[in-house]
Phi, psi and omega in degrees: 000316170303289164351301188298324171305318192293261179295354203302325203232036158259334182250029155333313175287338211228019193279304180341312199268023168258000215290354189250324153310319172299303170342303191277004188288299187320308197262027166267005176060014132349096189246089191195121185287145156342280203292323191291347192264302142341281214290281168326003173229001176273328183297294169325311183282322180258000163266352172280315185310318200276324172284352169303314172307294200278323206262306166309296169323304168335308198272314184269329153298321210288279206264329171247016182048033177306158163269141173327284184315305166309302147297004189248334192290338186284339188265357165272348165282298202284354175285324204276312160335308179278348181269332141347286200253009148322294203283312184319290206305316194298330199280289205288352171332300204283338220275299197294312186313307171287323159292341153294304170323311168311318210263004182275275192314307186279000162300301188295342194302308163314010155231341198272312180273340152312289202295332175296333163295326184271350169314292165324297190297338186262028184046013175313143162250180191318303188304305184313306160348257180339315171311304184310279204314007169252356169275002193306151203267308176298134170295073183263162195272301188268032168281346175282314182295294162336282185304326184303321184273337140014279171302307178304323179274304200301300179298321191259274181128021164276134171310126192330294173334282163333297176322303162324273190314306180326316202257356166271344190292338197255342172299149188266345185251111176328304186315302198272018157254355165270328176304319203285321181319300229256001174297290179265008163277343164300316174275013162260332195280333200082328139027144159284079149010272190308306186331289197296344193264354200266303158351299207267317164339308109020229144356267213280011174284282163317311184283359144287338159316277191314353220235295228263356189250320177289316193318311192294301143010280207267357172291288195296351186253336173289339184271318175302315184314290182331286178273009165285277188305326198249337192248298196274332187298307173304356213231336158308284216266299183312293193307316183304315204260014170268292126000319194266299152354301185285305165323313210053041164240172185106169191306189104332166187032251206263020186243001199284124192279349183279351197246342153289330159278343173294331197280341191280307157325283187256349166243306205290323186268357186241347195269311169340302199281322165330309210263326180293332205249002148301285170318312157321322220273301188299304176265344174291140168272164201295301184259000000 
């Protein structure tokens, strides 16, 4: 809201080059409109930026004696870097929010369409379904998407159909915009309910099997990865620029090995384990 206050009816101009951010806002179940969301990451990009600016200049006059100029030209680089991956983050947020939300619906589904099945089977109708599974107890991704079409009937005054098409067009996940689909062309079609949901159950049963078998795989080239990169190379370049160090060779400034094993240290080994456990993050299925 503050953002929104400051910059909101300045970034009118700057909505165009965003145009893909709104999309991934929707299916990302995000509760934050497009422009407020523009204004918090243009508001964010320039105060990361000046701070980066003020405090890296500082930091190479204060403390490593840099000359003024050189510090101010190394802290208008690193300002303009951090605010680069500022707006990078804001940009890719909404892409990891919705793509979790995807890999949450499509983890549950093979329960999720059983339980819908013995609902169906019980003579429940459509609506109620939907009612159930947003009163559910277990933390399922699609009791939010459930209360969301809910809402759209009680609240909103849309027919149950409707409600459907509204929550598979905003879904992030193919699978559970083809359930939606394929929900209601069944009640429209006259179609047996339970056959299908039990049917797809099934279905999304086997592809979880096959999920849980590349996962394990794709496990075992990430732990090589892992311990290449983060464990035996860094534990290389610490002992090479410790050795170096002791010696007294290698450059000057910013070539200085005592000022490249600090940077390898405390920024290079933890932004690594970081950025492996975002990609772990990213291919593990929720259960």
């Amino acid at each position: 809201m503050l953002a929104y206050r400051i910059v909101g009816e300045k970034t009118a101009r700057f909505l165009h080059l965003f145009r893909d951010m709104d999309k991934n806002l929707r299916k990302s179940g995000m509760r934050i409109s497009f422009r407020a969301y523009v204004s918090l990451a243009i508001l964010m990009t320039l105060l990361v930026s000046i701070s980066f600016l003020t405090t890296f200049s500082f930091i190479l006059i204060s403390f490593l004696h840099f000359p003024l100029i050189s510090s101010l030209l190394f802290g208008i680089g690193a300002s303009l870097f951090a605010g680069a991956s500022t707006i990078i983050g804001f940009y890719v947020y909404p892409i990891y929010r919705a793509d979790s939300l995807k890999r949450n619906l499509e983890d549950g589904l093979p329960f999720t369409t059983g339980y819908m099945a013995i609902l169906a089977g019980a003579g429940v109708p459509p609506d109620h379904i939907f009612r159930s599974l947003a009163q559910v107890d277990a933390p399922l991704a699609v009791s939010n998407e459930a209360k969301t079409v809910i809402r759209d009937v009680e609240l909103f005054g849309f027919d149950i159909f409707s409600a459907l098409e509204s929550a598979s067009n905003q879904t992030p996940s193919v699978k559970f915009k083809e359930l939606l689909e394929g929900f209601i062309a069944t009640i429209r079609s006259g179609g047996s309910l339970t056959k299908y949901l039990v049917a797809r159950s099934r279905q999304y049963m086997k592809l979880k099997r096959i999920a849980m078998r590349r996962f394990s795989d794709n496990l075992g080239i990430l732990a090589e990865f892992y311990v290449t990169l983060c464990v035996a190379g860094p534990l290389i370049f610490v002992v090479m620029l410790a050795v170096m160090a002791m010696l007294g060779g290698g450059g000057q400034g910013l070539l200085n090995p005592r000022l490249l094993l600090y940077l390898l240290t405390y920024l290079g080994i933890p932004v690594g384990s970081a950025v492996f456990l975002i990609i772990l993050d990213a291919v593990s299925p929720r259960r």
